[in-house]
C-alpha atoms as a printed R data frame, in Angstrom:
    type eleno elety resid chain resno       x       y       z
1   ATOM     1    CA   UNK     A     1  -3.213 -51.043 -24.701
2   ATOM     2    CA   UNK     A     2  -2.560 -48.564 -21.732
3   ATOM     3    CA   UNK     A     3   0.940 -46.266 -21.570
4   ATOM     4    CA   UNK     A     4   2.076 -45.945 -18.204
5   ATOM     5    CA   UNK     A     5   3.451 -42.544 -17.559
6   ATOM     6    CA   UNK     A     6   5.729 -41.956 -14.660
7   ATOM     7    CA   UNK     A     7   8.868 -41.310 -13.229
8   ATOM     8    CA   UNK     A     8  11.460 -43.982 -12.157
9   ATOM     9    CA   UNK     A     9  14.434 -42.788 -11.112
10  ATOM    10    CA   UNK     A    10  14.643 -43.665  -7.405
11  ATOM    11    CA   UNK     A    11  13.148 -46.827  -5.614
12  ATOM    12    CA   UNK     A    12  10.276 -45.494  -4.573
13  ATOM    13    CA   UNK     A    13   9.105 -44.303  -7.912
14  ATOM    14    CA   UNK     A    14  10.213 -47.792  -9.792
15  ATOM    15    CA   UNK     A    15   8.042 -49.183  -7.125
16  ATOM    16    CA   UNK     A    16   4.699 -47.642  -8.158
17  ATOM    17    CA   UNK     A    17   5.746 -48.167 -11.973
18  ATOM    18    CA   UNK     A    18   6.439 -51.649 -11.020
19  ATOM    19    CA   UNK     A    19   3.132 -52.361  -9.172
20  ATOM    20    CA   UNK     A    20   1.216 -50.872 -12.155
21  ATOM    21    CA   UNK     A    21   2.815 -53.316 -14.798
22  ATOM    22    CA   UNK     A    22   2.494 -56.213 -12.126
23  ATOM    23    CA   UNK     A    23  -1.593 -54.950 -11.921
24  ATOM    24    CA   UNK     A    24  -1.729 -54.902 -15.602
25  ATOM    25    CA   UNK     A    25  -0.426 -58.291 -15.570
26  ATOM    26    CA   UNK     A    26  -2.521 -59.734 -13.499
27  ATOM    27    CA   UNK     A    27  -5.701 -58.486 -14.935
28  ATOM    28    CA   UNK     A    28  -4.833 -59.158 -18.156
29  ATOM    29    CA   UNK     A    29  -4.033 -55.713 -19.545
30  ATOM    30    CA   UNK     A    30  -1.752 -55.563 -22.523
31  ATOM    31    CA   UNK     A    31   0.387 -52.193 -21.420
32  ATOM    32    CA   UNK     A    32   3.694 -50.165 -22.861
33  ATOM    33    CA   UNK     A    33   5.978 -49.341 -20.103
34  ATOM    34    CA   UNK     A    34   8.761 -46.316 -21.237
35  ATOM    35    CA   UNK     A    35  11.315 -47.375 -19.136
36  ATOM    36    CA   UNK     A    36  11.270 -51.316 -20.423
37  ATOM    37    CA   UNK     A    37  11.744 -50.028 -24.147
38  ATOM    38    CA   UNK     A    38  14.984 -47.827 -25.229
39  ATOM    39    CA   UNK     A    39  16.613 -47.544 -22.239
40  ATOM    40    CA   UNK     A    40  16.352 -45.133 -18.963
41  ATOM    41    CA   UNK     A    41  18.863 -42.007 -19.942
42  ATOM    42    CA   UNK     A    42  20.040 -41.692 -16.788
43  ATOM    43    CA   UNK     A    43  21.854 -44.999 -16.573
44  ATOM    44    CA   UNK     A    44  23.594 -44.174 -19.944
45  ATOM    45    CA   UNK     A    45  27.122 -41.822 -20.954
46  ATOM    46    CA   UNK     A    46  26.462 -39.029 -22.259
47  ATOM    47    CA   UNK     A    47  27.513 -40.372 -25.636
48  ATOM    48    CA   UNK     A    48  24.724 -42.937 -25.202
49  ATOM    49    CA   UNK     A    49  21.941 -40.298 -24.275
50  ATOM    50    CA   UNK     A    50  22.981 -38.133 -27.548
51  ATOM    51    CA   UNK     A    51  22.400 -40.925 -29.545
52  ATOM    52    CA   UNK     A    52  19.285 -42.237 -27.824
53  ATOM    53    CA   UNK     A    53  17.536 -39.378 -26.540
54  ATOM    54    CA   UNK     A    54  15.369 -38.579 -29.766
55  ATOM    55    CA   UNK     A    55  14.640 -42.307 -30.489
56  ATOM    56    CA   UNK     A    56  13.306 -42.460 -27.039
57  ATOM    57    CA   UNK     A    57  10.975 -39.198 -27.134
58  ATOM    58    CA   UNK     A    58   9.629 -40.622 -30.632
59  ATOM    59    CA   UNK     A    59   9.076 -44.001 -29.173
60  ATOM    60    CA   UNK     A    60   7.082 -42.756 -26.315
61  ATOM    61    CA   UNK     A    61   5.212 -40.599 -27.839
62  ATOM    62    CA   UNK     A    62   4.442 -43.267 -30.553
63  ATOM    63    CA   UNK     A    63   3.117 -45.312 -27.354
64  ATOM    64    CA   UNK     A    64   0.901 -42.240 -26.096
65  ATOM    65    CA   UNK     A    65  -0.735 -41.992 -30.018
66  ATOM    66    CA   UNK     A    66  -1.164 -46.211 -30.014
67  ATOM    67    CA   UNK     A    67  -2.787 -46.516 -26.472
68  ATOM    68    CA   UNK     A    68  -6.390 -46.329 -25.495
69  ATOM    69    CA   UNK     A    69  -5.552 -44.861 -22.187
70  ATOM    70    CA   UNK     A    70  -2.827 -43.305 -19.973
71  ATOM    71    CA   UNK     A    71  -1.880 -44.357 -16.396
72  ATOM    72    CA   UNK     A    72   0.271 -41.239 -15.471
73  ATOM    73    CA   UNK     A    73   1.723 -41.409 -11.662
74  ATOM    74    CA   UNK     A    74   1.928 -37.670 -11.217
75  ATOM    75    CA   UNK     A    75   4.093 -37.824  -7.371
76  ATOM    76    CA   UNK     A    76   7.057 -35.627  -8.015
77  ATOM    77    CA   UNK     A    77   5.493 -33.874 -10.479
78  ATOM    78    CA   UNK     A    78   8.141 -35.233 -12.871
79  ATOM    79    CA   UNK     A    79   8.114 -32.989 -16.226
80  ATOM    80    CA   UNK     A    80   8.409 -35.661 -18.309
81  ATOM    81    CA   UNK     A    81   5.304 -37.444 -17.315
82  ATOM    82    CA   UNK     A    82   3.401 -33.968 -17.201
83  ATOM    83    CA   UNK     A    83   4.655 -33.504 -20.669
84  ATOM    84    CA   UNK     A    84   2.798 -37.512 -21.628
85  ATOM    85    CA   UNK     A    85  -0.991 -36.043 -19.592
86  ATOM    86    CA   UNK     A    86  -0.702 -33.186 -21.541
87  ATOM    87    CA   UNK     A    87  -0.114 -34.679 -25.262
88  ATOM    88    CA   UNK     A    88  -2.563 -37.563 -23.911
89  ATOM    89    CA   UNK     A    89  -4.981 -34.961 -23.229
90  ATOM    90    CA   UNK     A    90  -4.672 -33.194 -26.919
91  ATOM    91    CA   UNK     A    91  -4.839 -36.739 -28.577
92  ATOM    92    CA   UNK     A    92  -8.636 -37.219 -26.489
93  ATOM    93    CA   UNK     A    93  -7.394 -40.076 -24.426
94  ATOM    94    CA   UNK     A    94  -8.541 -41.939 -20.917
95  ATOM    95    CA   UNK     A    95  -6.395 -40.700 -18.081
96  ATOM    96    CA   UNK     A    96  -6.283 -41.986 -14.901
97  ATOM    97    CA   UNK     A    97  -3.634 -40.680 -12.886
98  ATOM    98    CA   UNK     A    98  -2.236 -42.094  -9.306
99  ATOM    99    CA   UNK     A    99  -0.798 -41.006  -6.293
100 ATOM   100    CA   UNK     A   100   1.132 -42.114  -3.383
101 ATOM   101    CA   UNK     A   101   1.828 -39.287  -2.219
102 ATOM   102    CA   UNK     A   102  -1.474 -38.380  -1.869
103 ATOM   103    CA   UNK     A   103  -0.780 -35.484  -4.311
104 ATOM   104    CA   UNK     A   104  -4.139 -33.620  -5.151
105 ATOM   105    CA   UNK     A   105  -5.256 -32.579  -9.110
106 ATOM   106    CA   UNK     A   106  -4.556 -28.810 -10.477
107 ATOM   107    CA   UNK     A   107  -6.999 -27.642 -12.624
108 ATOM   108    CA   UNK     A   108  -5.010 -28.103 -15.745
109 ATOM   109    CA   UNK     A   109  -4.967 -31.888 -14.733
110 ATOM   110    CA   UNK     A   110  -8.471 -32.290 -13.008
111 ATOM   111    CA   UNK     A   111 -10.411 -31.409 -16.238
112 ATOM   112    CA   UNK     A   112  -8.377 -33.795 -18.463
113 ATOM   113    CA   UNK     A   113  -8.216 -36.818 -15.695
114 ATOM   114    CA   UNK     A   114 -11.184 -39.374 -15.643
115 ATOM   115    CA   UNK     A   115  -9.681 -41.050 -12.457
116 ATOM   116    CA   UNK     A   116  -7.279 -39.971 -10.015
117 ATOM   117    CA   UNK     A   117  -6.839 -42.779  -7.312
118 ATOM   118    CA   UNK     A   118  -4.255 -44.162  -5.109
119 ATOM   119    CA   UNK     A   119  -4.006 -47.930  -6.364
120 ATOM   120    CA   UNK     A   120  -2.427 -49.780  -9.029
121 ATOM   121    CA   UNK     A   121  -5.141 -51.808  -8.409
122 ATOM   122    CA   UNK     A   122  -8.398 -49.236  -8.833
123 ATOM   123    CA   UNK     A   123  -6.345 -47.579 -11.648
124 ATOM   124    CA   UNK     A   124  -6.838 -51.104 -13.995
125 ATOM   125    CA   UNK     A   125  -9.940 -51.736 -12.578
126 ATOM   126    CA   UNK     A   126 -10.796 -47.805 -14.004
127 ATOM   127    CA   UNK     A   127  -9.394 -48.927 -17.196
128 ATOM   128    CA   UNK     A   128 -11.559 -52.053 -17.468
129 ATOM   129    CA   UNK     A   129 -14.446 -50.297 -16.232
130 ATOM   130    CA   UNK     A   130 -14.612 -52.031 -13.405
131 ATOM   131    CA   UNK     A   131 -15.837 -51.134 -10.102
132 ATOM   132    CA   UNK     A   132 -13.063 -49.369  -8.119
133 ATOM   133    CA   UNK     A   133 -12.577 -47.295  -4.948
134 ATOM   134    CA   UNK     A   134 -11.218 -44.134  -6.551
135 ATOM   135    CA   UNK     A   135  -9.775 -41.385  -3.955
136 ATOM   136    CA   UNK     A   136 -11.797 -38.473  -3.663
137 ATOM   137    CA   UNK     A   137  -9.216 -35.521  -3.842
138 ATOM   138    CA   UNK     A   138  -9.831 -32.136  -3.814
139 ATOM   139    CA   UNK     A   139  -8.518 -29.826  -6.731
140 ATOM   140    CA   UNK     A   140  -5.694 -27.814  -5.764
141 ATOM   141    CA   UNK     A   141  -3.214 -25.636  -7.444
């Protein structure tokens, strides 16, 4: 099972999040997507997001410990999904991170990263082991 990390709070990130499920679907790749399970805090009252907030950090991370890999969309550098590569990294799992954005790796990220492409597609195909066109980029920080 693969966790897809990632922000979705405008159309263009649900997009990317939305192509990586649909890729998973397609190639048969059993996946846990955050922001199908508990709820997306920013649609909530505030008297939701008390109650829910620590359910949905403990179910996520609960995903991250149960998955073989990560697929972490790092455009916007959202903190939450730099928070999910980092505990991914500590727990020794696969990461393959994508871009759109065309977004380059740090080295905090590039040692940690075992793929770092700009497809939904090459990102399960990475996951499978399959061959893919990853996108060369260039460490930056």
């Amino acid at each position: 099972m693969i966790y897809i990390a990632g922000p979705f709070f405008n159309s263009e990130q649900l997009a990317l999040i939305e192509d990586i499920e649909s890729e998973c679907k397609k190639q048969g790749v059993e996946y846990l997507s955050p922001r199908l399970i508990g709820g997306v805090l920013k649609d909530m009252s505030q008297t939701e997001r008390d109650k829910m907030k620590r359910d949905i950090y403990i179910m996520n991370v609960e995903g991250i410990r149960r998955a073989s890999c990560v697929v972490a969309v790092i455009d916007d550098f959202d903190p939450g999904t730099m928070f999910e590569i980092g505990y991914a990294a500590c727990l020794n799992k696969d990461i393959i991170t994508i871009t759109n954005k065309n977004y380059g790796l740090n080295v905090m990220l590039n040692e940690p990263v075992r793929c770092h492409t700009q497809s939904a597609t090459d990102a399960i195909c990475a996951v499978l082991n399959k061959n893919f066109i990853g996108a060369v980029v260039e460490v930056t920080t």
